[in-house]
C-alpha positions in Angstrom: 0.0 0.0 0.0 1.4 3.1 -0.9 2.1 5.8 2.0 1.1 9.2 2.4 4.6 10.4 1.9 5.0 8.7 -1.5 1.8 9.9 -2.7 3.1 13.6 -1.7 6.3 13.1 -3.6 4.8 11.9 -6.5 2.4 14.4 -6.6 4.2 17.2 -6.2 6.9 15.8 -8.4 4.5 15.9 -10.8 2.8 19.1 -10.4 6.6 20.7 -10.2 7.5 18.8 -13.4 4.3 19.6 -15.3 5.2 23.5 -14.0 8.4 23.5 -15.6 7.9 21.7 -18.5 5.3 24.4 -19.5 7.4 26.9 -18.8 10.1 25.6 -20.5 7.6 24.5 -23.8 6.5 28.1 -23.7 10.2 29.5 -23.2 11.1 27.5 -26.5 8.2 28.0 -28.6 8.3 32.0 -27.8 12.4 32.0 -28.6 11.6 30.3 -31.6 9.0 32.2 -32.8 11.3 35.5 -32.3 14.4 33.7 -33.3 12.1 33.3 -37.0 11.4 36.4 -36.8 14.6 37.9 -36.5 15.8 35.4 -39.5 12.9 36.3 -41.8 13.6 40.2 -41.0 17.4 39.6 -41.5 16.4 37.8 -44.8 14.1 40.6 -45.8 16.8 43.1 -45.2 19.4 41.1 -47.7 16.1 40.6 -50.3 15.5 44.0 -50.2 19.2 45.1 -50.3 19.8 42.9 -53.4 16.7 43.8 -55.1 17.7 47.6 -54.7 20.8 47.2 -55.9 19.8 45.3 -59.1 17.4 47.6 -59.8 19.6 50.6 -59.0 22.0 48.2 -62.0 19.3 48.6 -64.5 18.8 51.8 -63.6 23.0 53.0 -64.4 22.3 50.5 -67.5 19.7 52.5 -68.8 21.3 55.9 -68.1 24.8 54.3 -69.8 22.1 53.7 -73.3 20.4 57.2 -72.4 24.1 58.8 -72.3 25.4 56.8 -75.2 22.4 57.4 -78.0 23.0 61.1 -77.0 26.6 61.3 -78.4 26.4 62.8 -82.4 29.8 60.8 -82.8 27.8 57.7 -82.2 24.9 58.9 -84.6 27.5 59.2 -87.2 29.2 55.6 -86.8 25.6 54.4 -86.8 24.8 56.6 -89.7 28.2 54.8 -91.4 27.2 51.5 -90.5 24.0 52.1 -92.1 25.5 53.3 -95.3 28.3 51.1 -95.6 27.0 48.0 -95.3 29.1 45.4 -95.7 31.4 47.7 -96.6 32.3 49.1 -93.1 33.0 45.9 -92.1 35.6 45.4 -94.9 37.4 48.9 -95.4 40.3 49.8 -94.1 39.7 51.5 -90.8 41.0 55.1 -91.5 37.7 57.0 -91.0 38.0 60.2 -88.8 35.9 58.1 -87.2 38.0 55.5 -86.1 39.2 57.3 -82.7 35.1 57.1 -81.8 34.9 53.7 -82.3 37.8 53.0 -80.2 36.5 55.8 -77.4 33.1 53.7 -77.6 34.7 50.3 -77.3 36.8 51.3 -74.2 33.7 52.8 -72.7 31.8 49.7 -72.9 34.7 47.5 -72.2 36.0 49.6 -68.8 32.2 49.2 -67.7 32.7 45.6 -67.3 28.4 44.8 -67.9 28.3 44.4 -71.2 29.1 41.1 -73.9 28.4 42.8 -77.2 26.7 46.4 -78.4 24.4 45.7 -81.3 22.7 47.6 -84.1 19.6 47.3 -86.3 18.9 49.6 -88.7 15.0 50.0 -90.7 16.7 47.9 -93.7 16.2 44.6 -91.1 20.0 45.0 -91.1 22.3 44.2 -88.0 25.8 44.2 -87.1 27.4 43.4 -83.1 30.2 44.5 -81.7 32.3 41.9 -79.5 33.4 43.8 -76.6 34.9 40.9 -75.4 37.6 40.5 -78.3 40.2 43.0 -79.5 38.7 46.6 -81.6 37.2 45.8 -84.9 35.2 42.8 -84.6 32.5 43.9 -86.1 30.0 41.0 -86.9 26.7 40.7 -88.9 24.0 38.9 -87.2 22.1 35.4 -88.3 18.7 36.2 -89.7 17.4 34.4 -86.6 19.4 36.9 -84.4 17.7 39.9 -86.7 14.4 38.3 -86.5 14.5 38.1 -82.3 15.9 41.8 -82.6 13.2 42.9 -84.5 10.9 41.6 -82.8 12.7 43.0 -79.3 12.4 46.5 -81.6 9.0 45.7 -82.6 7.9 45.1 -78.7 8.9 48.7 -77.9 8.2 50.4 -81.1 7.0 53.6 -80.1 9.1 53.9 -76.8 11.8 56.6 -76.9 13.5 55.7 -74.0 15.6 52.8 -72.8 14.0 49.7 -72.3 15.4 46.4 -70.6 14.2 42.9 -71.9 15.4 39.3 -71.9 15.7 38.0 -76.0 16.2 34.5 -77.0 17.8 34.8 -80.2 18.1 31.0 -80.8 14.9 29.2 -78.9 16.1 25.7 -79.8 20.2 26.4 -79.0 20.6 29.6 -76.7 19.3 30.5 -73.9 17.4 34.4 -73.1 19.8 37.2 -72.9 19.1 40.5 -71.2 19.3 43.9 -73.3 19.1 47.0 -73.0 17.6 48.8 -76.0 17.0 52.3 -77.2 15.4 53.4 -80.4 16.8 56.3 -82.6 14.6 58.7 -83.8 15.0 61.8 -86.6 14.0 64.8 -85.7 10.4 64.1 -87.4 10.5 60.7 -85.1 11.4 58.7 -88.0 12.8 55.8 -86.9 16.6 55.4 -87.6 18.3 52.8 -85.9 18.1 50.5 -82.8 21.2 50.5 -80.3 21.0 47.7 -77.7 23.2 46.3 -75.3 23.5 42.4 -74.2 24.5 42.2 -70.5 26.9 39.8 -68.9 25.2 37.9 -66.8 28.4 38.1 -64.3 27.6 41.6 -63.3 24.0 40.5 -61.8 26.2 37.3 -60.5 28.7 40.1 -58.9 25.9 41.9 -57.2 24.0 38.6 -55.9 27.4 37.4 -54.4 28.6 40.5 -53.0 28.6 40.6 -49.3 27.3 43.9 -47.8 29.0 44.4 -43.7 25.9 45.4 -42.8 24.1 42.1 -43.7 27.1 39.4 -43.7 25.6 36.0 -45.3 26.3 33.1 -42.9 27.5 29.8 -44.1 24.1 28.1 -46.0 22.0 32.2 -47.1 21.9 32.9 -50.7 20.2 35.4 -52.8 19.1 34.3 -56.3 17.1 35.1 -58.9 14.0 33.2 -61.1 13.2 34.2 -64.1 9.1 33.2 -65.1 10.1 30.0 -66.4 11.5 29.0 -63.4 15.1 28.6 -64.3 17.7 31.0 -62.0 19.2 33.6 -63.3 21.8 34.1 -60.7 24.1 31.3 -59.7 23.5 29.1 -57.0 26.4 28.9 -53.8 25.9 25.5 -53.4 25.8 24.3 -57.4 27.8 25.0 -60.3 26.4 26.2 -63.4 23.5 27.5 -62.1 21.8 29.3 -64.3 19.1 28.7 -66.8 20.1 24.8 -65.7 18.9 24.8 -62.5 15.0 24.7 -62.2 13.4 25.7 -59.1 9.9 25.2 -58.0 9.0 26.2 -54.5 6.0 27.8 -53.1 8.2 31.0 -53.0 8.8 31.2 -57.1 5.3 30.6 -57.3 4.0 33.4 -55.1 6.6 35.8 -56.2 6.1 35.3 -59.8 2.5 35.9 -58.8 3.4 39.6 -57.3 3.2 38.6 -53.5 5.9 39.6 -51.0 6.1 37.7 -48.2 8.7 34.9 -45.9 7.5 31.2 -45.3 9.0 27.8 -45.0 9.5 25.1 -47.1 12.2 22.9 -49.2 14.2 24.6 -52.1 15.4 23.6 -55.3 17.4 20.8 -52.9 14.9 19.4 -51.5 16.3 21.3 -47.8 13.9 22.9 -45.5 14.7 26.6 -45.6 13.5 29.7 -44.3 12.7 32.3 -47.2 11.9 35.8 -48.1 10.4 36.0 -51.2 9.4 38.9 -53.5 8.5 39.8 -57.2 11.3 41.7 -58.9 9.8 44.0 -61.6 11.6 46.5 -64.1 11.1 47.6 -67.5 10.3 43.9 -69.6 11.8 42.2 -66.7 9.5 39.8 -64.7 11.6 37.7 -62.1 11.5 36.5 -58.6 13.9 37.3 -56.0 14.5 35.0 -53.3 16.6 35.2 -50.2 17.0 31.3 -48.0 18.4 30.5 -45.3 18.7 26.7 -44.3 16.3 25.6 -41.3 18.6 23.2 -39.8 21.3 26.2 -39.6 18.6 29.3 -38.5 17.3 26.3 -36.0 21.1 26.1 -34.4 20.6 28.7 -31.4 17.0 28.0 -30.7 18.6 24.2 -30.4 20.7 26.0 -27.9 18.6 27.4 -26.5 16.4 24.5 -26.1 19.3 22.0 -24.8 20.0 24.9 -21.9 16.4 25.3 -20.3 16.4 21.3 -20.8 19.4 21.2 -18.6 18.0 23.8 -16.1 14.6 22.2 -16.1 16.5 19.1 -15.1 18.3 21.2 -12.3 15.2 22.6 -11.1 13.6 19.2 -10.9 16.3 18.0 -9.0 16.2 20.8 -6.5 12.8 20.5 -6.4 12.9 16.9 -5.7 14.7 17.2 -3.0 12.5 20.0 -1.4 9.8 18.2 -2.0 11.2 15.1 -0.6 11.9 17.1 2.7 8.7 19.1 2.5 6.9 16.2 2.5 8.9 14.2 5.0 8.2 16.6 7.1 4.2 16.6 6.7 4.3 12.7 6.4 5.9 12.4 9.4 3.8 13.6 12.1 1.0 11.3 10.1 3.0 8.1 10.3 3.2 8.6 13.9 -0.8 9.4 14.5 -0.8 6.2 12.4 1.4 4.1 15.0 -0.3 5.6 17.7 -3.9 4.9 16.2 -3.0 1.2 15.8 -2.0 1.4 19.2 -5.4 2.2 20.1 -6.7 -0.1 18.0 -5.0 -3.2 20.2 -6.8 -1.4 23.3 -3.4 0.9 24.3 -5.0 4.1 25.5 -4.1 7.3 27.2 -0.4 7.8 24.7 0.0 11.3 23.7 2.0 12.9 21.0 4.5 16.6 21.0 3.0 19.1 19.2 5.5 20.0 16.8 3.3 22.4 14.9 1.0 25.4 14.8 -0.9 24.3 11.7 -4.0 21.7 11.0 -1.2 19.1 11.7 -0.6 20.3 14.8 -4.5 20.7 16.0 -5.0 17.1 14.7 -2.5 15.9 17.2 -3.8 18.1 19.8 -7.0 16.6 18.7 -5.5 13.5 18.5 -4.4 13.7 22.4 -7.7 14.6 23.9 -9.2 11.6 22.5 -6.5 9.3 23.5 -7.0 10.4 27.2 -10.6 10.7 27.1 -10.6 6.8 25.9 -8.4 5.9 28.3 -10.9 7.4 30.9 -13.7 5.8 29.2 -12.1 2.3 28.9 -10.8 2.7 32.6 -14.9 3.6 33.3 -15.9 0.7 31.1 -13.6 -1.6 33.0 -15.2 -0.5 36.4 -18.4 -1.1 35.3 -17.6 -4.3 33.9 -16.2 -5.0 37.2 -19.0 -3.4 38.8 -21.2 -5.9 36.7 -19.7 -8.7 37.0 -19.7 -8.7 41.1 -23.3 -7.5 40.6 -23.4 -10.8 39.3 -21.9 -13.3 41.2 -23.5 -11.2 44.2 -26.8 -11.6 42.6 -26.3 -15.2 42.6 -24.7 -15.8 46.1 -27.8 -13.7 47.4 -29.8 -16.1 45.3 -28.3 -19.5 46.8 -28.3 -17.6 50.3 -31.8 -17.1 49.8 -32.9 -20.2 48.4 -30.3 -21.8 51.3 -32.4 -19.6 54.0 -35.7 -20.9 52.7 -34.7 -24.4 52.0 -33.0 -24.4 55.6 -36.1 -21.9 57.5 -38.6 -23.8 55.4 -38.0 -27.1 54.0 -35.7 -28.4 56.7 -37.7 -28.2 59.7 -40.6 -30.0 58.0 -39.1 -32.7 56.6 -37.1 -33.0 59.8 -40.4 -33.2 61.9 -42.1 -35.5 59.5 -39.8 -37.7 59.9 -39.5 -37.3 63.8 -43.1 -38.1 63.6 -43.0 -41.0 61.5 -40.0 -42.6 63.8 -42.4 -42.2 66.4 -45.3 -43.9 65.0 -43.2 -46.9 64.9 -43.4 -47.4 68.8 -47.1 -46.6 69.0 -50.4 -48.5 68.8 -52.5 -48.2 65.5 -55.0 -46.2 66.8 -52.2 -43.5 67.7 -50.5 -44.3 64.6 -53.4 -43.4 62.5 -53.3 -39.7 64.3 -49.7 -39.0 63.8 -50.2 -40.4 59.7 -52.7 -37.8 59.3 -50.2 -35.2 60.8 -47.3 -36.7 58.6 -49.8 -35.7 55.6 -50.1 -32.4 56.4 -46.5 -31.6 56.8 -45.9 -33.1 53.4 -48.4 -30.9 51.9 -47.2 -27.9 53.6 -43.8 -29.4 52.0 -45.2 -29.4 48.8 -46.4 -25.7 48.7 -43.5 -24.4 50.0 -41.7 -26.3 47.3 -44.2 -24.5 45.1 -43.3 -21.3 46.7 -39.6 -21.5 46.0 -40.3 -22.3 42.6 -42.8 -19.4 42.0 -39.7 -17.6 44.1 -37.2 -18.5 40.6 -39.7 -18.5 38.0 -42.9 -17.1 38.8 -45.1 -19.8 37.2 -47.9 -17.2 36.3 -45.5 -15.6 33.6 -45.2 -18.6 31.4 -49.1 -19.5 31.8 -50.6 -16.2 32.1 -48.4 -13.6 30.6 -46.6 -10.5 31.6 -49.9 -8.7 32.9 -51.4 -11.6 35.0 -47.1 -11.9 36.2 -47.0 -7.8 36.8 -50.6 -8.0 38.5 -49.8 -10.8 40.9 -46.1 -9.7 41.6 -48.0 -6.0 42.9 -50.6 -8.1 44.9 -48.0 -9.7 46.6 -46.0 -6.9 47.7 -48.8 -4.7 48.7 -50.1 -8.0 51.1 -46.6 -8.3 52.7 -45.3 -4.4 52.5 -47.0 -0.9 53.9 -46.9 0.6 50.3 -49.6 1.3 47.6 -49.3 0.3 44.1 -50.8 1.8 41.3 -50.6 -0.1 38.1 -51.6 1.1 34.7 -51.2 -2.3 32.0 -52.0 -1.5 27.9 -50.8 -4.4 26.2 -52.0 -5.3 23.1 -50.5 -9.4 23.5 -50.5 -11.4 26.2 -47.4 -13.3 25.7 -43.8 -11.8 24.4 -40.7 -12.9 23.8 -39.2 -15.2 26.7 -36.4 -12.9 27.2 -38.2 -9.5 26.8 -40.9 -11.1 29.3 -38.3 -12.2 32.0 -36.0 -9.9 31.7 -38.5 -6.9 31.3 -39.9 -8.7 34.7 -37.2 -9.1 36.6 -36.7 -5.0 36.2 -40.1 -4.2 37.2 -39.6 -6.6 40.2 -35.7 -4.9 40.9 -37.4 -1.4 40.6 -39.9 -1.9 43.5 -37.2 -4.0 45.5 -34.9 -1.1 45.3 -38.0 1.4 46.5 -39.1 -0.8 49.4 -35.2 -1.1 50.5 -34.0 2.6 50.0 -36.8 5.1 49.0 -38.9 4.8 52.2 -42.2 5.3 49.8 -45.8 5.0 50.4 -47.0 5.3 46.6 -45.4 3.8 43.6 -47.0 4.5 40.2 -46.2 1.8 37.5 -47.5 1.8 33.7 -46.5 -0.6 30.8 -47.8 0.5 27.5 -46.9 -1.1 24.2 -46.7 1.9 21.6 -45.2 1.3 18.1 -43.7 -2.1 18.6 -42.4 -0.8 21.5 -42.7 -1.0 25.4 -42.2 2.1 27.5 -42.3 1.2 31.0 -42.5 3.8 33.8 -41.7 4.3 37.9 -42.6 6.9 39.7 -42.5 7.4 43.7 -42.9 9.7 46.6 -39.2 8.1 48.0 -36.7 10.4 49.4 -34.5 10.4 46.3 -31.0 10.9 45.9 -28.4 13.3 43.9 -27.9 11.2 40.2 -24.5 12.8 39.9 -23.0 11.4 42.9 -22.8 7.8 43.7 -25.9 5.8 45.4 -26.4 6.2 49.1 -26.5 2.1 49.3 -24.2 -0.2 47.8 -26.6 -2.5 46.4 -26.5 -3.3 42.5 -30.3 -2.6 42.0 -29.6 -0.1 38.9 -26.5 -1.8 37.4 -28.8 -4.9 37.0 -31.5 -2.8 35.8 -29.8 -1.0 33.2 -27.6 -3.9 32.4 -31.0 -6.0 31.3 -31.9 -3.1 29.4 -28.8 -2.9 27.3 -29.1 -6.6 26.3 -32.6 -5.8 25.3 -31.2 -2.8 22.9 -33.5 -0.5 25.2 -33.3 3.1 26.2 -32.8 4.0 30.2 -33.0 7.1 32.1 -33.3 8.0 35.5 -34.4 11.1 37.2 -34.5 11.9 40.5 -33.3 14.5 43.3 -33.1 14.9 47.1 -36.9 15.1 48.7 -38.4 14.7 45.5 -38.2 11.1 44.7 -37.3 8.9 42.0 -38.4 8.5 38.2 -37.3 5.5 36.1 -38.2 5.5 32.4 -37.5 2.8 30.0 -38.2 1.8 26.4 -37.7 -1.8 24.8 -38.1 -2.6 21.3 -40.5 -5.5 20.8 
């Protein structure tokens, strides 16, 4: 069976653990939650850091086409191109031109943005110029390079300023290239020519790679870009040859290429949980997605931290904790345990032990508590005792008065009879028959008056009218008798509804009624007693009442008999009630009720 004191360390361990395991849950979940935070607003910085700075590239781009269509030496080596032909590709290069076209190659080239310029002219002709190779390299384009240029043209026909767009010159071979284009008008708006510029896509890898101080990348963040068929168009930190290979379809392309800003979770282009902050990157004929990711498992690394350390003071506070509780509960337990022993104690009939009161609390008043009723039963069972003492000698003195009494009458009454008839009959022995006859006859009649006092004990034990007659006919005769032999008056007052109980109730209830009036004629010095027996309710209420002397209840009896003890002692075997009442000068009340 499991103690108090377990039940208190469990519990409480329990409560205590449940405490700090909520606090601690709640602890990690809230650091979490800011830790993401923190990581989605850091990402959102580097997104929005990026995304300014390429558009703030597009933006220099535009103003390098803006500030390039403006110069009249570059009107004129368009204007030659568009005369020459072929031609300017195959003359010796001794224009006065010549220091322009070397001025414009070395502006293009320093700016480090560019792969090729390239011109279209309204005869569908066009011609690019390789910054990447030494001066002169001027080339003429494939029709399929025209047509895409054309149609580039064609898209932004009526625009006057710069525009920015990817091209795909060769859909089934190349992949799109960015330009940057800017139509040439006349002064009527006559269109002239089309300069455009193809973009390295290194100088958008230079500005996603670029580290800012203010928002250093750790180990597993990247920016990159998605263009709208889902192919990057930066390179990837973690793969090679990135871009337009690598396809990547995450809930964050999706929503950016839909136009919605926003951070979530979820698995990139490898298939590795990542936080990301996602947004649309729009400018000019460019439609892409910017993303910025961070891997989970890496953004996750202090909240682990943090979640190892309140594991490890959780487990220190249940330890301390344990151990208060342990002593805590030790120290309510213990006072228990020992109310325990001493309970059992009084359980085997050891009485009268007290315990210290160690304590002022509900502890402490149950062992005061505690105390009181171990002395009061040790008063009680040392009561108890004396009356069953008491009873017992009432007892065995009820039965020594009994053989002395039937010894007296068997002795006063019995003896001398038979003695004399047989005196009598030793002396009819010597006599003649007629004197014999006389002293037969006298024989006789001591053998009757042998055989009613006989009678007389018996009635004496067992009054003979109880088991023929009942309780009333035993009450009524019982009465009669004493009022022939005593100076008293009886009143009786019988309502019975049966003649005949049960043997005990009838003799026991009997013997009371014939102790009562014993105990009046001996003590009270009465002239009136006033009995009544009524049966009410399956029950029997049976009353005394005389004009005695009376006596103080709360003190013991002026006599020593054991009148009452017998008296109430009957009734407790009969599951009865008894009360008595009485006072000095104004007699003595008995009152009794017996179940049936």
């Amino acid at each position: 069976m499991s103690s108090i004191y377990r039940k208190l360390v469990v519990y409480f361990l329990l409560l205590n653990l449940f405490a700090i395991g909520s606090v601690g849950v709640y602890s990690y979940y809230k650091e979490k939650e800011a830790l993401l935070s923190r990581t989605f607003d850091q990402l959102i910085s580097v997104r929005m850091e990026k995304k300014t700075r390429i558009i703030g590239f597009f933006r220099q781009r535009i103003s390098d086409m803006e500030n390039i269509s403006r110069l009249p030496q570059v009107r004129k080596i368009m204007s030659e191109v568009a005369t020459s032909g072929k031609g300017f590709l195959s003359r010796k290069n001794k224009s006065p031109l010549d220091q322009y076209h070397k001025y414009l190659f070395d502006y293009l080239k320093d700016a480090g943005c560019y792969t090729r310029l390239l011109l279209l002219d309204d005869a569908t002709r066009a011609y690019s110029l390789d910054l990447r190779s030494p001066f002169e390299k001027y080339q003429i384009l494939q029709p399929a390079e025209i047509k895409a240029l054309q149609n580039f043209r064609l898209a932004h026909e009526n625009k006057k300023k710069a525009f920015v767009k990817e091209v795909v010159f060769n859909p089934e071979r190349d992949h799109p290239v960015l330009l940057i284009g800017k139509n040439i008008f006349d002064k009527s708006g006559h269109f002239l020519e089309m300069l455009a510029l193809e973009i390295r896509p290194a100088a958008i890898n230079a500005i996603m790679f670029e580290n800012n101080p203010d928002n250093p990348l750790s180990n597993t963040v990247e920016v990159y870009l998605v263009g709208n068929d889902d192919l990057m168009r930066s390179n990837s930190r973690f793969l090679k040859n990135s871009v337009f290979k690598t396809k990547v379809k995450t809930p964050g392309v999706f929503r950016a290429l839909k136009g919605i800003t926003g951070q979530a979770q979820f698995k990139d282009y490898r298939n590795i949980p990542v936080l990301s902050a996602y947004s649309p990157l729009n400018f000019s004929g460019i439609h892409w997605a910017i993303l910025a990711e961070i891997d989970a498992k890496e953004a996750m690394i202090p909240i682990y931290s943090i979640r190892d350390n309140i594991i490890y003071l959780s487990l220190l506070i249940a330890l301390i904790s344990a151990a208060v509780i342990t002593f805590l509960s030790r120290k309510f337990s213990d006072p228990i345990k020992k109310l325990k022993a001493e309970t059992t104690k009084i359980a085997a009939g050891e009485y009268g032990n007290t315990l210290e009161v160690e304590t002022k609390d509900e502890i402490g008043e149950l062992t005061r508590s505690f105390n009181e009723m171990s002395v009061r039963l040790k008063v009680q069972a040392d009561k108890l005792e004396s009356e069953k003492k008491l009873r017992l000698r009432s007892v065995i003195d009820a039965q020594e008065e009994e053989r002395q009494r039937l010894s007296r009458e068997l002795h006063d009454g019995l003896g001398p009879l038979l003695l004399t008839g047989k005196m009598k009959l030793e002396s009819a022995l010597n006599t003649k028959k007629e004197a014999m006859k006389a002293t037969m006859g006298e024989v006789m009649k001591l053998f009757s008056d042998t055989v009613q006092e006989i009678r007389n004990i018996s009635n004496n034990m067992m009054p003979s009218g109880l088991k023929e007659f009942g309780l009333s006919i035993a009450l009524q005769n019982l009465c009669k008798e004493v009022m022939d032999n005593h100076p008293i008056k009886i009143h009786l007052v019988l309502d019975l509804k049966q003649n005949h109980y049960a043997k005990t109730t009838e003799i026991y209830l009997f013997r009371i009624v014939q102790e009562a009036i014993n105990n009046t004629l001996k003590h009270a010095g009465a002239r009136h007693i006033q009995l009544s027996l009524e049966e009410i309710e399956s029950h029997l209420f049976f009353t005394l009442r005389d004009d005695g002397r009376g006596f103080d209840a709360d003190s013991p009896p002026p006599h020593k008999g054991n009148g009452l003890i017998n008296m109430k002692e009957r009734v407790n075997l009969l599951n009865g009630y008894f009360e008595l009442t009485t006072s000095p000068g104004k007699g003595t009340k008995i009152d009794i009720e017996i179940p049936i």
